[in-house]
RODO-2510 file (C-alpha; in nm, 4 decimals, decimal comma):
residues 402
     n   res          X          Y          Z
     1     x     0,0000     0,0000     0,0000
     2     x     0,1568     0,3066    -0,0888
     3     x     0,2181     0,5916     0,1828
     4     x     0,0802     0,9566     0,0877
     5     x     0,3558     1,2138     0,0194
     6     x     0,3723     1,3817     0,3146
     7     x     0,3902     1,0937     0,5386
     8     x     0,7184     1,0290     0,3600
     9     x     0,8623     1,3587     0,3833
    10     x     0,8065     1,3495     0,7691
    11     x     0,9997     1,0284     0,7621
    12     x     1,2335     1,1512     0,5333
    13     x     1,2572     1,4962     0,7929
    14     x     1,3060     1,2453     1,0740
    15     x     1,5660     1,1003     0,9477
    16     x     1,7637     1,3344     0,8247
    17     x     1,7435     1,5844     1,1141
    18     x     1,9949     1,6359     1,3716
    19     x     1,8212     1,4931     1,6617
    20     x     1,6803     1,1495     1,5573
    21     x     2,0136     0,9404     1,5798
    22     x     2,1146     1,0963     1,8615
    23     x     1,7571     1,0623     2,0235
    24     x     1,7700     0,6904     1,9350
    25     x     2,0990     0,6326     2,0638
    26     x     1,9766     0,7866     2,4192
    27     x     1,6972     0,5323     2,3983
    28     x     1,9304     0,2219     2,3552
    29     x     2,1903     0,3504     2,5974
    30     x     1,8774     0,3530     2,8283
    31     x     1,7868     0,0477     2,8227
    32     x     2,1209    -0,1026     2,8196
    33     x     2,1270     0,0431     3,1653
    34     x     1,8693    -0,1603     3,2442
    35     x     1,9562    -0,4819     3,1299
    36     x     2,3111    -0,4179     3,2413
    37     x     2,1881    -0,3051     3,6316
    38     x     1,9858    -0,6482     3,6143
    39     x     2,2500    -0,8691     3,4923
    40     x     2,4521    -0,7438     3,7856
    41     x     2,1666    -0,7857     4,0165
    42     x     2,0958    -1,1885     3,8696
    43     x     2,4653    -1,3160     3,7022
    44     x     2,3381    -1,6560     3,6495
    45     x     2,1470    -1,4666     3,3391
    46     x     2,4655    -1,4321     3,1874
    47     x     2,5578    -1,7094     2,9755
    48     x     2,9004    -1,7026     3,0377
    49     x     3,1644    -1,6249     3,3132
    50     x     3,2854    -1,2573     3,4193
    51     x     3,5370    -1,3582     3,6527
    52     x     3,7874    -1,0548     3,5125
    53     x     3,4839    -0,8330     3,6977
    54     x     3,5139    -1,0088     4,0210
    55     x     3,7078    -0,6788     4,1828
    56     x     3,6445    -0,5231     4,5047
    57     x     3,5056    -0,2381     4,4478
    58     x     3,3675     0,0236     4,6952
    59     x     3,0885     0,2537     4,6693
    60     x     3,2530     0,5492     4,6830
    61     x     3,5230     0,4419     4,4230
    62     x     3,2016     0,2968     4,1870
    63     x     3,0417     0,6673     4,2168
    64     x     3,3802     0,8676     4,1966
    65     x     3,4175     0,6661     3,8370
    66     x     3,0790     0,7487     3,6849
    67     x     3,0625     1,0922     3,7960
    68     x     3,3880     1,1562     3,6339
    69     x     3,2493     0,9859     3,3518
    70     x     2,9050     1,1289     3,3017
    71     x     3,0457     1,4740     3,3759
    72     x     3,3473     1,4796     3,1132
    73     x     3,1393     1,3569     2,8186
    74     x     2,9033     1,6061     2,8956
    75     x     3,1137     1,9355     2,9063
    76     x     3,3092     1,7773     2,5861
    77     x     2,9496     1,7468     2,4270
    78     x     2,9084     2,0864     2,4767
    79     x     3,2109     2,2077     2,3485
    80     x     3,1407     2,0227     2,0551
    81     x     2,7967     2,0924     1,9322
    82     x     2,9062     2,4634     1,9736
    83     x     3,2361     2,3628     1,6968
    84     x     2,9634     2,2578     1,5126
    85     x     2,7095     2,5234     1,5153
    86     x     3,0035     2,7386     1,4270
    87     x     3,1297     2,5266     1,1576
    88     x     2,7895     2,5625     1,0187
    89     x     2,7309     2,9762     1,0719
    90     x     3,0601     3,0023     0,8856
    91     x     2,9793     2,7704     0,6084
    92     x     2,6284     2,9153     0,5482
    93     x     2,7771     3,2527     0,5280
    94     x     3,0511     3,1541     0,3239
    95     x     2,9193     2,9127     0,0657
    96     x     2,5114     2,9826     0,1265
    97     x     2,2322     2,9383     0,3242
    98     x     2,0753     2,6663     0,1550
    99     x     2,3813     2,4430     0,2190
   100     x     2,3115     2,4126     0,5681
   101     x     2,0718     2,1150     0,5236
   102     x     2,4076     1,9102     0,4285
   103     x     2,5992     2,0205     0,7360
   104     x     2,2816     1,9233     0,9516
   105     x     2,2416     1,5699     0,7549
   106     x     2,5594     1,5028     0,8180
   107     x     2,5877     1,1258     0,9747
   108     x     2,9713     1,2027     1,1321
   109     x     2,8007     1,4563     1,3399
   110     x     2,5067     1,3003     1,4505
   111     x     2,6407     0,9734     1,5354
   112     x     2,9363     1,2125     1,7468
   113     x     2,6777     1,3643     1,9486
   114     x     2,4551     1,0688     2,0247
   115     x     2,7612     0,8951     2,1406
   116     x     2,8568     1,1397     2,3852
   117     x     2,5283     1,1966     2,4916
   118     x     2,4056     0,8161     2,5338
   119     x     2,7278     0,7562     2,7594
   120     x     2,6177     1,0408     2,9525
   121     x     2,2941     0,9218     2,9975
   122     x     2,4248     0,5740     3,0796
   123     x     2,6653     0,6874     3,3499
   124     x     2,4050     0,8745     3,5024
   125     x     2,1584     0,5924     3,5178
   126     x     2,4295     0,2841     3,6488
   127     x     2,5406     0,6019     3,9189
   128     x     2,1752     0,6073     4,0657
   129     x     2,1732     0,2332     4,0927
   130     x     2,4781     0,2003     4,3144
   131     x     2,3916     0,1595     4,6502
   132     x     2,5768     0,2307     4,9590
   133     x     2,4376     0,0424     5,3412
   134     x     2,2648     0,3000     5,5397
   135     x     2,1210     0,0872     5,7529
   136     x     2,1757    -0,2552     5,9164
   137     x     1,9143    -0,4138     5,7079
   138     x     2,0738    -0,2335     5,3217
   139     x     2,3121    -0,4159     5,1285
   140     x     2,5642    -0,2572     4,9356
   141     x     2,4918    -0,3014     4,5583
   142     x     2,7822    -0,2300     4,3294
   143     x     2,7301    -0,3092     3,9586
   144     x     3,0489    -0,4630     3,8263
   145     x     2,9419    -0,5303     3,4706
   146     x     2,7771    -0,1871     3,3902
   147     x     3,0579     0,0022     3,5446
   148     x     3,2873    -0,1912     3,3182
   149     x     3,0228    -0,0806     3,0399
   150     x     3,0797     0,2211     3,1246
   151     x     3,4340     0,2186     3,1192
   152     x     3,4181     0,1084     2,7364
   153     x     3,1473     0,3776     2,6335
   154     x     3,4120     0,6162     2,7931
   155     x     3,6705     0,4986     2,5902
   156     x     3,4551     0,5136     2,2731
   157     x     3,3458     0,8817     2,3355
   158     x     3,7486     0,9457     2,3467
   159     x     3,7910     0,8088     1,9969
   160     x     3,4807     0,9731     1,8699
   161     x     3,5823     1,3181     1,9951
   162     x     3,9283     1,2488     1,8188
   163     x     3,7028     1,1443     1,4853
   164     x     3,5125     1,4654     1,5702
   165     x     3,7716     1,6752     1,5798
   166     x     3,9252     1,5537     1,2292
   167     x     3,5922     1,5502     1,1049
   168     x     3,4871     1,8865     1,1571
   169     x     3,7132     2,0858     0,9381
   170     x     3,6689     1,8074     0,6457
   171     x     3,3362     1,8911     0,6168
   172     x     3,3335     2,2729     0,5327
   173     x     3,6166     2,2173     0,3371
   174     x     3,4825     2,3946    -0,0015
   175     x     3,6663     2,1137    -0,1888
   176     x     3,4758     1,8564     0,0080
   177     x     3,1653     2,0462    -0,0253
   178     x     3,1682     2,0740    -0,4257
   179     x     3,2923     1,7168    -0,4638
   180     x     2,9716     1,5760    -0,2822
   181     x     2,7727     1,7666    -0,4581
   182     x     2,8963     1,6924    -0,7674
   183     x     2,8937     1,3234    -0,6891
   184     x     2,5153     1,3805    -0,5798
   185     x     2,4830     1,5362    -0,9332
   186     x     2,6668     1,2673    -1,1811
   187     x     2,4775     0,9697    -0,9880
   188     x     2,1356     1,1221    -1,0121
   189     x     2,2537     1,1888    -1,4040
   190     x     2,3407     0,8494    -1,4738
   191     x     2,0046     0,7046    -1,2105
   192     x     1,8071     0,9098    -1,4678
   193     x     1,9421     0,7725    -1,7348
   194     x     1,8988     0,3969    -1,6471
   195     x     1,5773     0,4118    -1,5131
   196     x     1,2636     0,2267    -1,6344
   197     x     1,0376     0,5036    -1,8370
   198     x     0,6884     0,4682    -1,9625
   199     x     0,5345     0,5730    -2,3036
   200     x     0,4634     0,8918    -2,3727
   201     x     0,1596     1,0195    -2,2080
   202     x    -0,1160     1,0724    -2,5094
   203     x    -0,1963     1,4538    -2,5435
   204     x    -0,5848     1,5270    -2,3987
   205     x    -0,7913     1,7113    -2,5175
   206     x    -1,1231     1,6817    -2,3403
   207     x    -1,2348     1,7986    -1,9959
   208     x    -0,9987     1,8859    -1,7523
   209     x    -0,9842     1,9919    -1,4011
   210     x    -0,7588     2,1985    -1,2497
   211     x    -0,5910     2,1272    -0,8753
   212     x    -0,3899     2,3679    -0,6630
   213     x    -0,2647     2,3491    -0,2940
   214     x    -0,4328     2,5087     0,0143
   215     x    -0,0702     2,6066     0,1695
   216     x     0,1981     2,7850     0,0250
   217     x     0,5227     2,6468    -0,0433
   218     x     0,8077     2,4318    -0,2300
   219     x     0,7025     2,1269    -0,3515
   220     x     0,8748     1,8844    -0,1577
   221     x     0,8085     1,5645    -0,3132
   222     x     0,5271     1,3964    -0,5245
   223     x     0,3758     1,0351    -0,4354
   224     x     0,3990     0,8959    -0,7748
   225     x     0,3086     0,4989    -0,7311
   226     x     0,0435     0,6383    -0,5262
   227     x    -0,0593     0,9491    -0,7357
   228     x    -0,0421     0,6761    -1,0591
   229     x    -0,3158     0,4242    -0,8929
   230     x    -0,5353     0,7605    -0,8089
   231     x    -0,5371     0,7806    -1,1511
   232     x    -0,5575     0,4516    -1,3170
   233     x    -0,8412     0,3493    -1,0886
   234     x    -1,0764     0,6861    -1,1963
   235     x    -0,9323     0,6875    -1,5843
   236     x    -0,7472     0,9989    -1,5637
   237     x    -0,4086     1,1291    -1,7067
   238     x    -0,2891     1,3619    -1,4415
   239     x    -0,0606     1,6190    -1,5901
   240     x     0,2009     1,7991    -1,3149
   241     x     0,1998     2,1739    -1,3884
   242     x     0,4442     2,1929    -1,0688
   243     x     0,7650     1,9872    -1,0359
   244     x     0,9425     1,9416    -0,7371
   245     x     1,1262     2,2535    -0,5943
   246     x     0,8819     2,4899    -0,7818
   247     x     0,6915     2,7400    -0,5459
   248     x     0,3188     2,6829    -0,5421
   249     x     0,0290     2,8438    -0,3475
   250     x    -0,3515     2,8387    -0,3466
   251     x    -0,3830     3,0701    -0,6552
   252     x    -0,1398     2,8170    -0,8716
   253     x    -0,2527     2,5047    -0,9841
   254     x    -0,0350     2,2333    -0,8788
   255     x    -0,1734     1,9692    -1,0908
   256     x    -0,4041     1,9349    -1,4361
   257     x    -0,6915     1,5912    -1,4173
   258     x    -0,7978     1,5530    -1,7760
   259     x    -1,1061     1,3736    -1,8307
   260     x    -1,3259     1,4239    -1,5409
   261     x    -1,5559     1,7511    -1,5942
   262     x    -1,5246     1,7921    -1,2020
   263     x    -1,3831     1,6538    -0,8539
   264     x    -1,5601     1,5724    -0,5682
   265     x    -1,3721     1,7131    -0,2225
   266     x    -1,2747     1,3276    -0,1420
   267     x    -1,1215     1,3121    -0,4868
   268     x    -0,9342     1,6785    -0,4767
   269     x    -0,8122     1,5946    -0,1094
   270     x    -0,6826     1,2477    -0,2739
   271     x    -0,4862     1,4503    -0,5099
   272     x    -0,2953     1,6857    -0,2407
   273     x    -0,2219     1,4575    -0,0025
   274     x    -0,0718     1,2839    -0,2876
   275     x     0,1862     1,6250    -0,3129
   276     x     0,4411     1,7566     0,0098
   277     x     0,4927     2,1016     0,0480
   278     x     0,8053     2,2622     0,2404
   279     x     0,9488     2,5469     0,3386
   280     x     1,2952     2,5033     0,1317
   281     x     1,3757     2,3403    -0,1676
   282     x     1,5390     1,9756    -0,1402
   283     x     1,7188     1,7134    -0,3452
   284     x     1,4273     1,4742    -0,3611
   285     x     1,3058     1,4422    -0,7141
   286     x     1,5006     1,7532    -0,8089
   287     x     1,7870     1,7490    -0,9452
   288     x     1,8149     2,0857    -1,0517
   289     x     1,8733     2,1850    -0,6425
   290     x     2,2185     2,0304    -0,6777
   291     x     2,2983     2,2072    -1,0368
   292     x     2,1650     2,5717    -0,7962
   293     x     2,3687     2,4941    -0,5076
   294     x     2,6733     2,4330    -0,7300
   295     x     2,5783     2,7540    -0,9461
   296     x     2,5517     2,9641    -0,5828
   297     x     2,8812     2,9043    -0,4713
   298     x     3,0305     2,9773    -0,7929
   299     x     2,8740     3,3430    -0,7495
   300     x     2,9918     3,3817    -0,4048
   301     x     3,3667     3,2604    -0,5000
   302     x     3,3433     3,5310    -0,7781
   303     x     3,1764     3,7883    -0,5659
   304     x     3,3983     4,1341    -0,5507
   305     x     3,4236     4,0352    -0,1579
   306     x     3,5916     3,7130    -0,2173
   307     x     3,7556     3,6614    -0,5983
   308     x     3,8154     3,3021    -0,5633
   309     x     3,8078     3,1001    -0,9349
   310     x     3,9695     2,8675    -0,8321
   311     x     3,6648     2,7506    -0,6166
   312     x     3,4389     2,8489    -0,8931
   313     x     3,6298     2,6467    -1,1454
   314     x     3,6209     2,3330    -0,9743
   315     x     3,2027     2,4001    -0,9422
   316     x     3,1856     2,3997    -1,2965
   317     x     3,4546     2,1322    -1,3540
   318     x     3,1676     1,8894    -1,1847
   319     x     2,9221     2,0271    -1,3573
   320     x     3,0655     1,9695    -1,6756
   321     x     3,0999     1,6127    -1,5444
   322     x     2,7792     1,5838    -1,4711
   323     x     2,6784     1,7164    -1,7979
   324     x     2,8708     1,4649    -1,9980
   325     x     2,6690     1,1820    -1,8721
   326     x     2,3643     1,3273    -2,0426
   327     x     2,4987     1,4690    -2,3249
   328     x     2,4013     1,1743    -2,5844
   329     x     2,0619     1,1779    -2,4261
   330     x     1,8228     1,3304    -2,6826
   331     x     1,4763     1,2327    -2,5142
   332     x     1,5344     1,4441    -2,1864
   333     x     1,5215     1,2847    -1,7991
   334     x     1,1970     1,2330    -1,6515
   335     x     1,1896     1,2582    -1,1960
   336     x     0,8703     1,0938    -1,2492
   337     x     0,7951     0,8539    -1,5078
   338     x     0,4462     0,6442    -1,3735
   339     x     0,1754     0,4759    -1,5657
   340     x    -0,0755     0,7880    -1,6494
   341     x     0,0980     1,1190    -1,5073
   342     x     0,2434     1,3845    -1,7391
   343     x     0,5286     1,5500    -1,6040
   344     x     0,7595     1,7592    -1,8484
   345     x     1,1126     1,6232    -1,8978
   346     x     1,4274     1,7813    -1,8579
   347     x     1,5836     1,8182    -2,1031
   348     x     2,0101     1,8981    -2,1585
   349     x     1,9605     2,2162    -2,2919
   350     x     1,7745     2,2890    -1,9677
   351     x     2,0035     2,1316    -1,7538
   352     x     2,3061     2,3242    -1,9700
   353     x     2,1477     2,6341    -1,9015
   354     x     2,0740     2,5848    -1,5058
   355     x     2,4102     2,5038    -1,5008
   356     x     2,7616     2,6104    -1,7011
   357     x     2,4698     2,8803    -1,8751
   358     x     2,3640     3,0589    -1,5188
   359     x     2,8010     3,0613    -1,4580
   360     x     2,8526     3,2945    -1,7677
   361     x     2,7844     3,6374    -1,5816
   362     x     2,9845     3,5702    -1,2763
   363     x     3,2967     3,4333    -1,4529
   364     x     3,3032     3,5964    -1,7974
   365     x     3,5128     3,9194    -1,6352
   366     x     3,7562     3,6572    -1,4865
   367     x     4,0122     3,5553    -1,7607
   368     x     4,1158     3,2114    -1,5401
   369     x     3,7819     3,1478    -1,4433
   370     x     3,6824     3,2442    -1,8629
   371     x     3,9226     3,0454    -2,0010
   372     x     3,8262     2,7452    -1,7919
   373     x     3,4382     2,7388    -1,9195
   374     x     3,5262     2,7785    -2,2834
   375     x     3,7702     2,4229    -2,2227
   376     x     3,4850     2,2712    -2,0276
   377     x     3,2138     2,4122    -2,3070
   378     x     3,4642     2,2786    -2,5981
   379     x     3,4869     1,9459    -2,4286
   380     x     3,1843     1,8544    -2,3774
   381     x     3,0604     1,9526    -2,7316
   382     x     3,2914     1,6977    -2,8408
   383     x     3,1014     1,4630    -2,6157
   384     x     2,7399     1,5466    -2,7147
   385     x     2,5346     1,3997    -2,9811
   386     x     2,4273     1,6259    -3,2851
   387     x     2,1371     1,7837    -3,1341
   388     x     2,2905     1,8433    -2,8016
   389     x     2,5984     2,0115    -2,9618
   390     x     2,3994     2,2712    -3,1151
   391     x     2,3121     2,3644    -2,7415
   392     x     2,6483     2,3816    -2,6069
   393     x     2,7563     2,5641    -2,9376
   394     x     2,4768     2,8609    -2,8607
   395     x     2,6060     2,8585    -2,4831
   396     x     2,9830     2,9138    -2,6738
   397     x     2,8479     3,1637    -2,8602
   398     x     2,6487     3,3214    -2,6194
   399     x     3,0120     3,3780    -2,3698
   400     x     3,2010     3,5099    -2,6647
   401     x     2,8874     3,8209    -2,6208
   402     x     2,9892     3,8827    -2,3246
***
């Protein structure tokens, strides 16, 4: 059964925010306390012998080890998330805003902070359940096997903060930052290229019905297998007037139902919830976001402020790459390519444009950064079939104008 579009971009937010695998890894080191406190309290669950743990420990020395424990990964967790709030501030500023999604996706530094945090939360938890005899019927209770669990998660959070440390400045490394991006950008090319496509949608000319959003926003992503059935099971051919990462509100249709003269509510709410609208544009089902983000920090390397073509030639250096896996393809990529939904393809000379084309004003007064785009331009015309050549030749022309 397929899920409606915005239940998968909440999963898809989930995921890839900042606090889910750190969240999760609080969970798990909380109930490893737990089964750790009662493996201590019953040993003959344990399977096999501890007799390496058979110290004698006191309660004060037990508690002296977790506090020192539980209150050095937390102060180092600190530190950290504020390296990387900075690392981020200074990366939006320098490269763009809309970067920032990648720095807070990142898995290095969600995986660094849940690490620290969960032995935190561990610590804590094991120190509450030692128990000292304050009376003649108590009985001291000191857990053996979850200190020495805590011991290793100590250990761990010492390699992760080295990790972290290296980490950090590799990702807002500009070189590091283009290169993913431009390996997001050649595999979505060459995905594109492989993947299974449907006839042409027939042209219709009958009744139609127009569909638009009660929110404003980006679209986010479109439900196509579920969008598809919508359609098949009514007899419609629903044509997208808004792909992913266009901005849409109540006065724009977001989608075009030929054949029906008119929708019920049911059937118009089955169509939107079929569409997910954000606040920001994303990669999902638009590729064109990666070709932008690669085209933005081109014009901030060339800004006045900055002058850097060296940054903005290796942009278009993966672009070009990118480029050069479509540039033989003559019946233009399709994001969405279902049984019964029209969604216009896009084509090279689209993608040419978006990309190398929108890098002709900031780099044609720079004669390294110049001189760099006509080689890239030249060699991928000798890639391209006939028809695409002609594009590249007008975007050749079009930087001698300038």
């Amino acid at each position: 059964m397929s899920v409606s579009a915005r239940v998968t971009k909440v999963i898809d937010d989930v995921r890839a925010s900042y606090w889910f695998i750190p969240a999760v890894l609080v969970l798990s080191a909380m109930v490893l306390a737990q089964a750790t406190v009662i493996a201590d309290r019953n040993p003959d669950l344990i399977p096999f012998k501890l007799s390496f743990l058979a110290t004698s420990a006191s309660v004060d020395g037990a508690r002296a080890v977790l506090s020192v424990i539980a209150q050095s990964v937390i102060g180092v967790a600190g530190v950290m998330f504020s390296i990387t709030m900075v690392a981020v501030t200074f990366a939006s500023g320098q490269y763009g805003p809309r970067l920032i999604g990648n720095f807070m996706r990142d898995r290095g530094n969600q995986w660094s902070l849940g690490i620290l945090i969960s032995t935190f939360t561990y610590s804590l938890l094991i120190l509450r359940a030692v128990q000292s005899p304050q009376a003649a019927d108590a009985t001291m209770f000191v857990p053996q096997v979850s200190i020495f669990v805590a011991l290793i998660l100590a250990l761990g959070s010492v390699f992760t903060v080295i990790y972290h440390v290296h980490h950090v400045p590799e990702t807002i490394s500009v070189s590091n930052i283009i290169a993913s991006l431009g390996r997001r950008f050649i595999a979505e090319m060459k995905r594109l290229e492989t993947q299974d496509s449907h006839p042409p949608v027939p042209q219709q000319n009958g009744p139609s019905v127009d569909v638009a959003m009660h929110t404003a926003g980006y679209v986010h992503g479109i439900a196509a297998t579920r969008l598809s059935d919508l359609a098949t099971d009514n007899g419609w051919i629903v044509e997208i007037l808004a792909a992913p990462g266009v901005f849409v509100h109540a006065q724009i249709p977001m989608m075009r139902v030929w054949g029906p003269s008119d929708l019920s509510d049911e059937e118009r709410s089955a169509l939107r919830q079929c569409v997910a609208l954000g606040e920001s544009k994303t990669e999902d089902q638009n590729i064109l976001f990666i070709v932008e983000q690669l085209v933005e920090i081109v014009g901030r390397a060339m800004s006045p402020g900055i002058n850097d073509p060296f940054t903005a030639i290796s942009c278009m250096q993966w672009l070009e790459a990118g480029l050069a896996a479509a540039s033989k393809n003559t019946d233009g990529l399709g994001v969405i390519t279902e049984k019964n939904i029209s969604l216009t393809l896009i084509s090279f000379e689209r993608l040419l444009d978006a990309g190398l084309g929108n890098c002709v004003p900031y780099v044609c007064d720079d004669a390294l950064a110049r001189a760099e785009l006509e080689r890239l331009l030249d060699q991928l015309s000798a890639q391209a079939n006939v028809e695409n050549k002609k594009a590249v030749q007008h975007l050749i022309t079009r930087l001698k104008a300038h």
